[in-house]
C-alpha positions as CSV (number, residue, x, y, z in Angstrom):
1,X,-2.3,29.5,-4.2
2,X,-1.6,26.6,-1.7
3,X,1.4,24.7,-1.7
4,X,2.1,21.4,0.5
5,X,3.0,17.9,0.7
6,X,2.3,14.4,0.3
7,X,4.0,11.3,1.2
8,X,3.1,7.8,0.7
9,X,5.3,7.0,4.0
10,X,7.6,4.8,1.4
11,X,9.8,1.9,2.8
12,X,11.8,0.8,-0.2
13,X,15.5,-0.2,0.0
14,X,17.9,2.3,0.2
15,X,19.6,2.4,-3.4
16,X,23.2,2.5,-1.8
17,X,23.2,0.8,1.2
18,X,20.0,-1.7,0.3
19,X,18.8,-0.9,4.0
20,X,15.1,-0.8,4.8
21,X,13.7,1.5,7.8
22,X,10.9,0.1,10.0
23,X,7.7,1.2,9.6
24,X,7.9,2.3,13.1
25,X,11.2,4.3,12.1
26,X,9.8,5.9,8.8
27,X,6.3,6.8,10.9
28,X,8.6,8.8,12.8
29,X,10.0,10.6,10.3
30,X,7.3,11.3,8.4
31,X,5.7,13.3,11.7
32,X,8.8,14.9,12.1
33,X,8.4,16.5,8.4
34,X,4.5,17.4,8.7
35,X,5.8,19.3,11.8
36,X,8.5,21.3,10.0
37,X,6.4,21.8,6.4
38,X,4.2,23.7,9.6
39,X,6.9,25.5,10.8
40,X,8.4,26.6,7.2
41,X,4.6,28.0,5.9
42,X,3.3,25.0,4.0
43,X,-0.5,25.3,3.5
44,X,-1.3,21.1,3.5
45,X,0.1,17.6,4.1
46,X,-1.2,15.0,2.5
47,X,-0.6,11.1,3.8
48,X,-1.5,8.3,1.4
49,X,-2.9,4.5,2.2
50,X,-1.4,1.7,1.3
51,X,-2.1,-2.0,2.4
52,X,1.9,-3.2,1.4
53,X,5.3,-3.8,2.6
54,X,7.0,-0.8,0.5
55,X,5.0,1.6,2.6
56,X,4.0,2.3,6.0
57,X,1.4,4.3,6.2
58,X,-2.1,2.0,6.6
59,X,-3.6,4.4,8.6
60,X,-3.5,8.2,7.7
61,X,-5.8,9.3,10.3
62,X,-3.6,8.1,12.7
63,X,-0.1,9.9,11.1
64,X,-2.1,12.9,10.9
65,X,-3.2,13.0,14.6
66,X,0.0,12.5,15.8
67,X,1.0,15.8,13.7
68,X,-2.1,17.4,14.6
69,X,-1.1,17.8,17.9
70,X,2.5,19.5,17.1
71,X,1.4,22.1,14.5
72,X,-0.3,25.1,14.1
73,X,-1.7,25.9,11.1
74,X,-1.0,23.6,8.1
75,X,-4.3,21.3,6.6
76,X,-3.9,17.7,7.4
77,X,-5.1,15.6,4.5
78,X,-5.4,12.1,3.4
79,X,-3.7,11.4,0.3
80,X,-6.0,9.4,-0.6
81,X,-8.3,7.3,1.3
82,X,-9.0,4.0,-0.3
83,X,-13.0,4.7,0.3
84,X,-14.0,2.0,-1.5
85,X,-11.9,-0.9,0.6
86,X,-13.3,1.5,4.0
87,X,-16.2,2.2,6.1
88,X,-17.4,5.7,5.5
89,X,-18.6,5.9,9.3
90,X,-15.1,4.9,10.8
91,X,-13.4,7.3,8.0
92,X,-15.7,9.5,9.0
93,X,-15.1,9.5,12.6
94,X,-11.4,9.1,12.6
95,X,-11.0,12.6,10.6
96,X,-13.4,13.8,12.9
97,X,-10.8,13.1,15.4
98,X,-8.0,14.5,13.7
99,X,-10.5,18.0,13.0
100,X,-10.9,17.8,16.6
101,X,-7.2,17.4,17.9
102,X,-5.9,19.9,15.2
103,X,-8.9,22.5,15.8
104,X,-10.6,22.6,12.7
105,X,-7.5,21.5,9.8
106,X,-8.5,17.9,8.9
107,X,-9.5,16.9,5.3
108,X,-10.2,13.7,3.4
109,X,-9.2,12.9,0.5
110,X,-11.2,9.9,-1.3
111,X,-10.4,7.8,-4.2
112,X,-10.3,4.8,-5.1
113,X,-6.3,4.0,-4.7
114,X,-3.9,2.8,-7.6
115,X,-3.6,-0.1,-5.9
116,X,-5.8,-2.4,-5.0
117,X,-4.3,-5.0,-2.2
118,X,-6.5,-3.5,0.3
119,X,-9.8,-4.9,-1.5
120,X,-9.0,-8.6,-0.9
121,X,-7.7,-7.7,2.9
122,X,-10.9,-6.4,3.5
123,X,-12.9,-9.0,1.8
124,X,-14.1,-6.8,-1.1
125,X,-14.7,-8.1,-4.9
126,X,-12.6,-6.1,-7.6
127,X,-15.7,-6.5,-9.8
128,X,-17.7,-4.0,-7.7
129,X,-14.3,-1.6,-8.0
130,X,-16.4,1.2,-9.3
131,X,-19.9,0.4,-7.3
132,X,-18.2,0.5,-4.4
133,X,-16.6,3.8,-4.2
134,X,-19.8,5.3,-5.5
135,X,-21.9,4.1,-2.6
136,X,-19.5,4.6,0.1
137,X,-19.1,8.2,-1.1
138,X,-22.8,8.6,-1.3
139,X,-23.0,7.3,2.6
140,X,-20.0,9.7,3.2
141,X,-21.1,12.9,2.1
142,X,-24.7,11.9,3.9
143,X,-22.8,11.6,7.0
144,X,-20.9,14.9,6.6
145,X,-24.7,16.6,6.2
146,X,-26.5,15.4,8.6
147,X,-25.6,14.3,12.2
148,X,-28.9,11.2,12.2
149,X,-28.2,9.1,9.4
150,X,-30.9,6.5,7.6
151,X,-29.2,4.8,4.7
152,X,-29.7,1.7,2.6
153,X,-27.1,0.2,0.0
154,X,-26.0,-2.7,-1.7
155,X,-22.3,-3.5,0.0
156,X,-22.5,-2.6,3.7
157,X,-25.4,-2.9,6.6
158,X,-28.6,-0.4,6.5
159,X,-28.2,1.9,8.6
160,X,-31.3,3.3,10.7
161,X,-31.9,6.7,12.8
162,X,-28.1,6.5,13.7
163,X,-25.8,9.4,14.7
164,X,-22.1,9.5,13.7
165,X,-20.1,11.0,15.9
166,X,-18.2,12.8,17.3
167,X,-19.1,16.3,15.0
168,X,-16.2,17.8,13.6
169,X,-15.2,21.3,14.3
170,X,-15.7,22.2,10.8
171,X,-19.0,22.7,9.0
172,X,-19.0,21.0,6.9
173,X,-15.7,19.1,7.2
174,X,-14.0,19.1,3.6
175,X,-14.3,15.8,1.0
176,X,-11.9,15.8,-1.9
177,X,-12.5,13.8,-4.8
178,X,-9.0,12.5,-5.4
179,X,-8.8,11.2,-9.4
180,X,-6.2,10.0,-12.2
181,X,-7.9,11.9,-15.1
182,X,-10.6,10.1,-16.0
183,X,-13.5,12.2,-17.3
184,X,-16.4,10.4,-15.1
185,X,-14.5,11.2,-11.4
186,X,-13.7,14.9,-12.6
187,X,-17.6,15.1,-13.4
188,X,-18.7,13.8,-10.8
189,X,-16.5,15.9,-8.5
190,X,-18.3,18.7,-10.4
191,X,-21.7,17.3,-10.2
192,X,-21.3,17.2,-6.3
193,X,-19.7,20.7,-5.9
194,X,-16.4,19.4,-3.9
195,X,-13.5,20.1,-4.7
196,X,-10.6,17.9,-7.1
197,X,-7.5,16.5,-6.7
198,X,-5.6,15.1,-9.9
199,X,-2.8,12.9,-10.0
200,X,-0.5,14.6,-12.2
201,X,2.9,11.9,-12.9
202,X,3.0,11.4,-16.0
203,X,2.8,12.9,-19.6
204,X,2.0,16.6,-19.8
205,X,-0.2,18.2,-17.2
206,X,-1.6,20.1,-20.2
207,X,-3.4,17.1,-20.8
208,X,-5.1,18.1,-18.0
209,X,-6.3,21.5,-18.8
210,X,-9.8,20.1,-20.5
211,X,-10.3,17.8,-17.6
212,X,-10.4,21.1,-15.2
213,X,-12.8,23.1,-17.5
214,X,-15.1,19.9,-17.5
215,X,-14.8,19.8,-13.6
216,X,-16.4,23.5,-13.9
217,X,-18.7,22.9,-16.4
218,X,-20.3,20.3,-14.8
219,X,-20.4,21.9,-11.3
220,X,-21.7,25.1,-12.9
221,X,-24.5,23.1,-14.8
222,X,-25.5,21.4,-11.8
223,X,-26.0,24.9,-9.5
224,X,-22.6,25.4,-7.7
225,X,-20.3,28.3,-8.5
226,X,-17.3,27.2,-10.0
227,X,-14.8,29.9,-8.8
228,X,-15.2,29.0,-5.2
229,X,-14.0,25.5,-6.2
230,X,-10.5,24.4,-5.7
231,X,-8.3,22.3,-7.9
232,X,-5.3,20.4,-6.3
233,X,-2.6,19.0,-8.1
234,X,-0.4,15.7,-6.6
235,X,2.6,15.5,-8.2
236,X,6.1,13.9,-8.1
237,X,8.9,15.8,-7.2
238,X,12.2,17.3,-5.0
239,X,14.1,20.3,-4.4
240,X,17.5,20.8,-3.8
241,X,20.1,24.0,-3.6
242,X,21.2,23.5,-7.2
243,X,19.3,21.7,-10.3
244,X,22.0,18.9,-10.4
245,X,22.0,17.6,-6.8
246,X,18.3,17.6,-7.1
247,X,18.8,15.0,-10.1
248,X,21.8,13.6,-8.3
249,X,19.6,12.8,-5.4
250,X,16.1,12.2,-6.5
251,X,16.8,10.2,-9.9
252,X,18.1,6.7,-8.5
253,X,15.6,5.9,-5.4
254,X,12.7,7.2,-7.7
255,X,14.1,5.1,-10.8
256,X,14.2,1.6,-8.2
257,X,10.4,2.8,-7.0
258,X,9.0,3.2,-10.1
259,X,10.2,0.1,-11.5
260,X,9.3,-2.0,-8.9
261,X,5.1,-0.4,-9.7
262,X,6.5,-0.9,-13.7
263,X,7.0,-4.4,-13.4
264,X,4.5,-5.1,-11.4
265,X,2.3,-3.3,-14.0
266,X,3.4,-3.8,-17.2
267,X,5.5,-0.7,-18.1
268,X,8.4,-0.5,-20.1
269,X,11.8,0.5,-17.9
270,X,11.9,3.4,-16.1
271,X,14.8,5.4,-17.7
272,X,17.5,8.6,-17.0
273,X,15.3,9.6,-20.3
274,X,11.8,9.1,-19.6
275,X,13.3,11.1,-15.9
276,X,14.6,14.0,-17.8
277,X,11.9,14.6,-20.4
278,X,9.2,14.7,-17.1
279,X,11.7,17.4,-16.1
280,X,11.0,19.8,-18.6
281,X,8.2,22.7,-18.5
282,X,5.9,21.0,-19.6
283,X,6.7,17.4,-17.7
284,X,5.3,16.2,-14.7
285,X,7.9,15.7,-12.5
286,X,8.9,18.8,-10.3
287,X,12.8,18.5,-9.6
288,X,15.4,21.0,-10.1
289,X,16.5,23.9,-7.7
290,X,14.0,26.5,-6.3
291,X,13.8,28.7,-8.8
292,X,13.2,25.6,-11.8
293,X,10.4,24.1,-9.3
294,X,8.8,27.6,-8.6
295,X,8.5,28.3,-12.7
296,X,7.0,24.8,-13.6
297,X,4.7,25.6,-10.2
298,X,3.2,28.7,-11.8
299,X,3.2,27.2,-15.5
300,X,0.8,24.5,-14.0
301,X,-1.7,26.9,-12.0
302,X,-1.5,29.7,-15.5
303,X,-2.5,26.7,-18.1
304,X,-4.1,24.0,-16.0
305,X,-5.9,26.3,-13.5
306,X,-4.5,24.4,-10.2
307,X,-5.1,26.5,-7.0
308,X,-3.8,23.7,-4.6
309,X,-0.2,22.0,-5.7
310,X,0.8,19.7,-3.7
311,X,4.8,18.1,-3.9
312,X,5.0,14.4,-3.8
313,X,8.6,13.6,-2.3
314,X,9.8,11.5,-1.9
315,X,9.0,8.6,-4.6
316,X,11.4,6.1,-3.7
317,X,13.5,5.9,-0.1
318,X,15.7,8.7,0.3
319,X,17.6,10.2,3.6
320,X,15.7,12.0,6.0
321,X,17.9,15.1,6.1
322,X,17.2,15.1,2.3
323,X,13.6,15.0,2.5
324,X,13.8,17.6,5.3
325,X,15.8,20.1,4.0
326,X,13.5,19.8,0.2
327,X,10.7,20.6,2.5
328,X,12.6,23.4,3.9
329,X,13.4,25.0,0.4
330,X,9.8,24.8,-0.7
331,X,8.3,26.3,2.1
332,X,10.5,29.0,2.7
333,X,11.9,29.9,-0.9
334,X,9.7,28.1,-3.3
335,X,6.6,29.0,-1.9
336,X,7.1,32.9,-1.7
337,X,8.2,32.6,-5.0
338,X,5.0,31.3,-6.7
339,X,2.6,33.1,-3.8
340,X,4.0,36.3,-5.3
341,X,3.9,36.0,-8.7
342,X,-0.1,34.5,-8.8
343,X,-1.1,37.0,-6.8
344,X,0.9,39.7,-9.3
345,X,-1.1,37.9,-12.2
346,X,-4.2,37.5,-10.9
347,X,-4.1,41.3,-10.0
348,X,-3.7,42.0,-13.3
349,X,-6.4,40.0,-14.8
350,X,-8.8,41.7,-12.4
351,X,-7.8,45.0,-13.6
352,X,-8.5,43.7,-17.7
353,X,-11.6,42.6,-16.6
């Protein structure tokens, strides 16, 4: 069971003192924290892309080689990578890079994005939303296989007897499918043997548990062996030494975030209720003390089948030292915690079976 990080290297105001960090500041930070989720035994960190103010992070590749350099052993993932608004041959390259500088840890990420202010930057058509990821992955994944490309599509120049490079160190170097739950990406992840990510922030992650069993099916049905997939899980969430500073600390900054996205959206207000119901079992928000964090952990990977979970914190802006020190907690007591107990229950399965 791996368990990591993602950010989305956010630059709201501070809730009490209405202050905004620089990008330049919050970069900072956010390197500072993939070196320390290193240090404390994290398995991944994950660094979004965004095209607006509220975050900073427009270029993961470049985050994650500036962390690449400072760590040891933890993955360095985009979380996601807007593919469809992107070049697969520069994506492909720069995490190259980053596989290079880190020896071997980079991974991508793609998806489409839950946002879409990066399509009309880069001069891209909403109405070809869905097209375009599915050729630019196509192109991807050719690139990944085969050093000489020759490919022709529909939204970007042929490409003839060309080699991408440089080569990553690994072989092949690993594509996510990143998705929200819709049926098609899950199935298509499967169709293509690679593994899944699912966006797990709202409703019950149950909800999920058919959308993994389709993931297999499909990838079974289509020649790859489903239990050497993996199944990540992003989801919100913070730890603290107690339950109630958790809540104390993670509720306001994440209530602000979330209706800022609301408004902008369409949803109703984001409430103490709607924040307190996500906090139960079988919620989707992952805040309470290590203990309350570690349980909902292993709930998720015994009835949704997750073997990656990955701890989105924070949502809204919150202190550094805060964000450090819930890093801290899930690496070091979190982390042993579910580690322990999977491996106890997955010993036991194998001796039923």
């Amino acid at each position: 069971m791996e368990i990591g990080i993602t950010t989305f290297v956010e630059t709201t105001p501070d809730v009490k003192t209405g202050k905004v960090l620089s990008h330049a500041e919050r970069i900072r930070e956010v390197v500072e924290e993939i070196v320390l989720a290193d240090q404390v035994g994290l398995d991944v960190f994950g660094v979004g892309e965004h095209h607006r103010e509220d975050y900073a992070s427009s270029a993961p590749a470049v985050v994650l080689a500036a962390a690449a350099s400072q760590t040891k052993q933890i993955r360095l993932t985009s979380a996601v990578t807007v593919l469809s608004s992107d070049d697969p041959v520069r994506v492909f390259q720069e995490f190259a890079t980053v596989d290079a500088i880190s020896n071997g840890r980079a991974e991508i990420m793609a998806g489409r994005g839950s946002f879409i202010e990066s399509f009309p930057l880069f001069g891209y058509d909403l109405n070809d939303y869905h097209e375009l990821f599915e050729e630019k992955l196509e192109l991807l994944l050719q690139i990944r296989d085969s050093e000489i490309v020759n490919w022709t599509g529909k939204h970007r120049p042929a490409i003839q007897n060309r080699g991408v490079y440089p080569r990553p160190v690994q072989d092949p170097l690993p594509i996510w499918i990143a998705s929200g739950g819709t049926p098609e990406s899950v199935a298509r992840a499967g169709v293509l043997g690679l593994p899944l990510v699912l966006a797990i922030i709202g409703g019950s992650p149950l909800q999920f548990a058919p959308l993994v069993k389709l993931y297999k099916r499909a990838a079974e049905k289509n020649g790859h062996d489903p239990s050497k997939l993996t199944v990540a899980s992003h989801s919100h969430g913070f730890v603290a030494e107690s339950t109630d500073v958790a809540v104390e600390k993670f509720f306001p900054p994440t209530q602000q975030a979330m209706s800022v996205i609301g408004r902008e959206r369409g949803w109703g207000p984001y409430t103490r209720a709607t924040f307190d119901h996500a906090r139960s079992l079988e919620g989707a928000l992952y805040v309470g003390d290590v203990q309350t964090v570690a349980e909902k952990i292993i709930f998720l990977r015994k009835n949704v089948g997750i073997t990656r979970f990955m701890l989105h914190v924070p949502v809204g802006s919150m202190p550094h030292e805060d964000v450090m020190r819930a890093i801290e907690l899930l690496g070091t007591e979190v982390a042993p915690i579910v580690r322990e107990e999977v491996k106890k229950w997955e010993t036991e399965e194998q001796a039923e079976l």
